[in-house]
N, C-alpha and C positions, 0 to 999 in steps of 0.2 A: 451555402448551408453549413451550420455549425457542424466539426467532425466530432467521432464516437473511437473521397472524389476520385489527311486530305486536303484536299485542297482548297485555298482559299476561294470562299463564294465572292462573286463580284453580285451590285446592285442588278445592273439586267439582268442577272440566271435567275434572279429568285422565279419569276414568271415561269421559266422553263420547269422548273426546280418542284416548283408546287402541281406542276398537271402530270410529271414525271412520280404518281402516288403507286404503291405497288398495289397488286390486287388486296381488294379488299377480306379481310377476315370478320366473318360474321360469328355474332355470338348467341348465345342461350336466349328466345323472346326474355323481353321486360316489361312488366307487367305497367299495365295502360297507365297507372296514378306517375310511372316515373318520366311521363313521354307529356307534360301539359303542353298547353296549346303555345305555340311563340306568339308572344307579343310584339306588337310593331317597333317599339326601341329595341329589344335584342337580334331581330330582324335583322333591322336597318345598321347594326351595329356591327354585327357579322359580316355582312357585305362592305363594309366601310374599310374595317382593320385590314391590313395585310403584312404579312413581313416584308414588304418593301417598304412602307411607311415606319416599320416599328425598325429596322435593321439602323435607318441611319442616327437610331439614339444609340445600338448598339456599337456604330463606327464611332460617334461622339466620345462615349467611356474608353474605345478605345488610344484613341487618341489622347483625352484626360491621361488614364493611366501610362502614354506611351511618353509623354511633358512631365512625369513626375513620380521618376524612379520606377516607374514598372509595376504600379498597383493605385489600388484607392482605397484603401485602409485606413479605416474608421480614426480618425484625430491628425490627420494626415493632407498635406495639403489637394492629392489624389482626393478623396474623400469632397473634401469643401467643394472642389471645384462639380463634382458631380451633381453633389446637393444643388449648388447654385444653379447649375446648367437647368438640372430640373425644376427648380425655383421659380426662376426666370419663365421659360419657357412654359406653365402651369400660369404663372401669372399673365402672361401676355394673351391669355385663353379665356380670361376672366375667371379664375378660379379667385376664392377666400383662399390666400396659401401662407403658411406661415413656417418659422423656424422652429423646431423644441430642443433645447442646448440641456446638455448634461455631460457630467464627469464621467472621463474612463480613466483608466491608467497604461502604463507600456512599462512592460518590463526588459530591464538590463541585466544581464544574466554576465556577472562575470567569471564563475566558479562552479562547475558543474562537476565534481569527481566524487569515485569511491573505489576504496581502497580496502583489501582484504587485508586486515591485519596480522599476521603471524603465521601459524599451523604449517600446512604441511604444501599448501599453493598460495604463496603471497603474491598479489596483482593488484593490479587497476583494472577497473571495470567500465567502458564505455556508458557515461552517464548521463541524462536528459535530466536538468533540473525543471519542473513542474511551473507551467506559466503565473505566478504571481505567489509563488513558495513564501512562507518564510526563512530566513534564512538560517545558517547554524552558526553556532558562537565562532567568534574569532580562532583558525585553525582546525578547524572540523568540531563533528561530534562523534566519538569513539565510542562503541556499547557492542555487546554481543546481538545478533539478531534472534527473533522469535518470529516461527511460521506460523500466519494463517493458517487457518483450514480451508483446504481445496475442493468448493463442491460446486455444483452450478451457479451458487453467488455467491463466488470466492471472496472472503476478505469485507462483508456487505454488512453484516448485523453482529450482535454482541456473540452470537453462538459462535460466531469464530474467533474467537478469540477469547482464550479461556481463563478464567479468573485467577490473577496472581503472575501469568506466566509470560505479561508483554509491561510490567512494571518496568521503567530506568531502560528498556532495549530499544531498536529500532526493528519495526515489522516488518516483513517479507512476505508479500501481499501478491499474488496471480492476477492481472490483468480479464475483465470481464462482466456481464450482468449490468453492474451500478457504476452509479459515476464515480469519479477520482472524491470528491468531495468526502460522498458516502464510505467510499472506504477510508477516507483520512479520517473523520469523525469517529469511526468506529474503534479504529487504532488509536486516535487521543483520549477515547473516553475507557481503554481497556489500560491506559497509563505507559505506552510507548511515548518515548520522545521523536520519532521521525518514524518515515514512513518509505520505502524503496517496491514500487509494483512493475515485475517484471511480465515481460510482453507475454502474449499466447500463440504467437506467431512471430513470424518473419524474421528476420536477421537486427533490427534495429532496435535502439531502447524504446521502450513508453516514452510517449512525448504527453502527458498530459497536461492539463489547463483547468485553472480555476477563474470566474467568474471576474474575481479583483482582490484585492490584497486582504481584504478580510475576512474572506473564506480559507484564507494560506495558514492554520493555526500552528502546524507543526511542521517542521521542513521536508520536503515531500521531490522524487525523485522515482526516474522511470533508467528501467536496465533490459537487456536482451531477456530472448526465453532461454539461450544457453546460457546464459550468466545466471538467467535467476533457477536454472532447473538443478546447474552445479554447488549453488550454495544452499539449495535445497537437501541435496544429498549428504554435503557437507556437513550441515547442522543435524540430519538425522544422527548424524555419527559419534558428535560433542559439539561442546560449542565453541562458533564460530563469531568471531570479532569483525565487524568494520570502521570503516571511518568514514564518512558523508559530510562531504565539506561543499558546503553550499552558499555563494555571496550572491544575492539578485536585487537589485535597485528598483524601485517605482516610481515612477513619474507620475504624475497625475496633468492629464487634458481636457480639456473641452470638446466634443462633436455635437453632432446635430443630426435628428430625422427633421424630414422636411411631409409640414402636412397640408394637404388641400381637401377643402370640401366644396359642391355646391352650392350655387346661393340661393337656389331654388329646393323643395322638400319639407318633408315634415323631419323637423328636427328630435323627434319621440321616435323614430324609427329608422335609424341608420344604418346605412349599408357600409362598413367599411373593409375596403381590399387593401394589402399591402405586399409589399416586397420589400426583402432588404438591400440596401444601394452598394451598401462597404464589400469591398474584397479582402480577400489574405492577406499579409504584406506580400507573402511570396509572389504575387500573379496580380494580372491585370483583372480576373474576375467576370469575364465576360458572359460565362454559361452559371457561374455562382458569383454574383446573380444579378450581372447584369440584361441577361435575357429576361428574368420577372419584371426587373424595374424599367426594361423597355417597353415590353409587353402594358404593363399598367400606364405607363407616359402614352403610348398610343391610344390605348382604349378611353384615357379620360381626356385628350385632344379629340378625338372623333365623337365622344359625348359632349362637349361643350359645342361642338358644330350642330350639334341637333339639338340645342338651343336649351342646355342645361342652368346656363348662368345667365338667361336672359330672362329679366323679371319682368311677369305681367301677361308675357305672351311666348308663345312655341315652348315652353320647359315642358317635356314631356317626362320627367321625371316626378312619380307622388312622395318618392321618399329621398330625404339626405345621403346623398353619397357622399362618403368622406375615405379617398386615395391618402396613405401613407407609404415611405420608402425610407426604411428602418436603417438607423445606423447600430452599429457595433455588434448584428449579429454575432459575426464569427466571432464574438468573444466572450459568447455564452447570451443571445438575446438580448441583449441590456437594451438595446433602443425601446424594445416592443414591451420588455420591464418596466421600463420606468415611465411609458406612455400609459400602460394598464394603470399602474400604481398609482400614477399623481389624480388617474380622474377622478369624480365623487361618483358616489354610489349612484346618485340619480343620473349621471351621464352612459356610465356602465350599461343602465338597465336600457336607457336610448337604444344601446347596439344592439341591434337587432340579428345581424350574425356578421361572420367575417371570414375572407375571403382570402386564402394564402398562396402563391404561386413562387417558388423558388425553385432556381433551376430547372428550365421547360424547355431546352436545346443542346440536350448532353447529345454527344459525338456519336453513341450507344446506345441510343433510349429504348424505356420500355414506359409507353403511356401508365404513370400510377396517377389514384386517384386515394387522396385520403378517405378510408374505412373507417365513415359514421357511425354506422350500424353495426361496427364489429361483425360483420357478416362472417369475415377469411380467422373470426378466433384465435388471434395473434396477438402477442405483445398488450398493448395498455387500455385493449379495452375500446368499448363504443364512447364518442365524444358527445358532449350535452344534448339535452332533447332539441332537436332540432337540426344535430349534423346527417341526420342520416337522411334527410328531405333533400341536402345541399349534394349528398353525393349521390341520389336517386337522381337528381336535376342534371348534373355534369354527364353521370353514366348514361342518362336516357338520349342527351344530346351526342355523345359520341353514337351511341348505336346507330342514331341517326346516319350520322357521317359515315358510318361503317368503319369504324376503329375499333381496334381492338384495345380493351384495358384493363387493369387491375388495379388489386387496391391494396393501399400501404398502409402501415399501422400509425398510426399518432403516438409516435416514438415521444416527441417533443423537443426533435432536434431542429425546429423553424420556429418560426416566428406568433404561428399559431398556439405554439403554448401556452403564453398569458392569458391567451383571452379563454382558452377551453378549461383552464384553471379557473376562471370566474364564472363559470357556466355561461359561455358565450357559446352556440352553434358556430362551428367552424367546417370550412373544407377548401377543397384545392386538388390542385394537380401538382406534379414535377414530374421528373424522368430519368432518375437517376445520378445516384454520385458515387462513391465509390465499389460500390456490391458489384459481385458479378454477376452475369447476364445467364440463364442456364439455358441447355439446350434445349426445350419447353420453350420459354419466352423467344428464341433465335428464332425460332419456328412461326412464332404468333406474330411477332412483333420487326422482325429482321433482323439485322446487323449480325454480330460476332461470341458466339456462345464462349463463355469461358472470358471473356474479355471483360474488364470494368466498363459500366454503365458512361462513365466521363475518367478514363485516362490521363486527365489533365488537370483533375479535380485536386485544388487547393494547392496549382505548380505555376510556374512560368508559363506553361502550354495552354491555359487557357484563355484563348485568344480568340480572336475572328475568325480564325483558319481552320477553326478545331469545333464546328458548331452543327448538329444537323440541321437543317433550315425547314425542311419539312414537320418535323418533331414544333419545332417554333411555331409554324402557322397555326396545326392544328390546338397547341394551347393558346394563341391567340384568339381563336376561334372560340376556346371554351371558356376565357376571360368576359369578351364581350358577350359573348349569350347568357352568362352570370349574370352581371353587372347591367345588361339590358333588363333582365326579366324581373330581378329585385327591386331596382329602383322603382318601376312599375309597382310591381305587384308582392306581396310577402304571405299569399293566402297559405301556399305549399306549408309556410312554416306556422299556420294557425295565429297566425298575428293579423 
């Protein structure tokens, strides 16, 4: 999952692992329209999957990543090998599976500092230059700084930053609300030359990230909240001078989502589920996300066994499934960007909703379920007509199971973004990445209040070791009873 993240399970526990469920937490009835009747492919699909079937793609990646530096990040021979793994593997199922290649970049960061010029504290400031910055002229850029204005979207729109008074300076931007982008834009178009947003928290600078080098307009850098609170005070006082010396290199590479459909279905109404495959460089990626992208490798091997790609006769499928495993999330979505992008309109309108799953196995989970219908009044709002039929169908399926879940906001930090940007119905599950767990949810849900959701989210640590196994089945469980019932049937969504 793009950021804003015991003991090792062995193959035999899973069995033990799965009947080992703690009592069940029941919830508030759900009203009859969200509970329709199973149809015999999400049935039979259910019973099929298990995390002992999905686990050993999860050992596969890990092993990928363990052959090649310790990750599978997107452009990266980790990466290819994954793609292929699933390629292969998809192909020998009889899937239509194909490559989609597109440019990213990798940046080389060789000069990250800044430096308080003169007055009455001259230092160096521990400095995060900005994933695909541009860079600043040879020997820094020297200017006095000008403060944002600090309010619930610090540094976001033109109000903050007030006319005449960020001309020739470098801005001093709060960390929060809107992306890094948003507040660089707003700092170029108020006539700053550079940009420095210091954290809202923690001990470390902003590590922020921009999309690809084209979004980097002006040279862009992250500092502590002590460092940015102190030259905050500073500049209230007169003004204060720095230097931001910033040199970062772009490469530009090649990666690849890998896509499979059906050969059976109506091609006017397609079902399509994705996961993203790439990891961090930092980490092997196992819970972000290669628990989604096993999860979906299971579910569409157990649907070509029920005779999905076999023409003429057993396809029990009425409409096109088409499985995607998106490259480059973590570097702002770009796989699931430039898939949206390149199609025509008339394929677009095909999609009939789509189906997102990333990270379903955090160490810590709390069953969330993306909020169609804006019910929980959070954040960005209800997603296109038709997500909230996608999240009555998952929720009424857990109730079943006796799970307990919530619902998370369609931030748009997955993969589901493009397509809810085009008014595509969307939903999904995950379980958590870096949030903490509150003691409300410990309660509902189990594990460790006060703890991140995934402790290991976007490090070294997530691995095989570091997965709940239980949290896995039951979104495997809610994968295939998706994917069963749609392919089937698409009335829920009035199509």
């Amino acid at each position: 999952m793009r950021a804003i993240r015991h003991r090792r399970r062995s193959i035999p526990a899973l069995a033990a692992l799965a009947a080992a469920v703690a009592a069940p937490v029941l919830l508030a009835a759900t009203p009859a329209a969200a509970h329709p009747r199973e149809g015999r492919l999400a049935k039979e699909l259910v019973e099929e999957v298990t995390a002992r079937g999905a686990y050993r793609h999860l050992a596969k990646f890990q092993q990928i990543a363990d052959a090649n530096g310790g990750n599978r990040a997107a452009g990266t021979p980790g990466h290819a090998a994954s793609a292929a793994y699933v390629h292969d593997t998809l192909a020998k199922a009889g899937y239509q599976v194909s490559y989609q290649d597109f440019d990213i970049y990798d940046a080389h960061t060789k000069t990250e500092r800044t430096t308080v010029i003169g007055g009455a504290d001259p230092r160096e400031l521990a400095t995060a230059a900005f994933t695909f910055t541009k860079s600043t002229p040879a020997g820094g850029l020297t200017a006095p700084i000008a403060l944002a204005r600090v309010d619930e979207t610090p540094g976001c729109d033109a109000a903050d930053y007030p006319a005449g008074a960020f001309t020739g300076k470098i801005a001093l931007v709060k960390r929060g609300s809107c992306t890094f982008v948003e507040k660089q834009r707003a700092a170029a178009a108020a006539g700053a030359l550079g940009v420095i947003v210091y954290n809202h928290s923690g001990t470390t600078p902003v590590r922020g990230s921009f999309s690809s080098p084209a979004e980097g307009i002006i040279p862009s850098a992250g500092i502590t909240l002590a460092d940015g609170e102190a030259l905050t005070a500073a500049a209230a006082g007169g003004e204060v001078t720095v230097r931001l010396d910033l040199d970062q290199e772009h490469v530009k590479k090649t990666t690849r989502n890998v896509i499979a459909e059906t050969r059976g279905g109506r091609a006017d109404r397609v079902v399509t589920v994705g996961s993203h495959l790439d990891s961090v460089p930092g980490g092997p990626g196992i819970n972000d996300n290669g628990s989604g992208s096993a999860g979906l490798l299971e579910v569409a091997l157990k649907l070509a066994q029920e005779g999905a790609n076999k023409k003429g006769k057993g396809n029990p499928a009425a409409n096109k499934v088409r499985f995607a495993w998106w490259s480059a999330e973590e570097l702002g979505l770009l796989g699931s960007e430039h898939y949206v992008a390149q199609l025509p309109e008339k394929q677009k309108k095909d999609i009939a909703l789509y189906l997102n799953f990333d990270m379903i196995a955090s160490p810590n989970p709390v069953q969330f379920v993306y909020d169609g219908d804006d019910s929980d009044r959070t954040g960005e709002g209800a997603g296109p007509a038709g997500s909230a039929q996608i999240e009555a169908l998952i929720n009424g399926f857990l109730d079943k199971k006796h799970k307990p879940h919530e619902g998370s906001d369609f931030d748009g930090r997955s993969d589901y973004g493009p397509f809810i940007e085009n008014g595509i119905p969307a939903g999904g599950t995950f379980t958590g990445a870096e949030g903490i767990k509150t003691p409300e949810q410990a309660r509902r849900h189990g594990g460790t209040a006060g703890a991140p959701y995934d402790p290991n989210y976007h490090g070294a640590g997530d691995t095989l070791k570091n997965l709940d196994l239980k949290a896995f089945d039951t979104n495997l469980d809610v994968i295939a009873h998706a994917v069963g019932t749609y392919a089937q049937d698409l009335s829920s969504l009035g199509k």
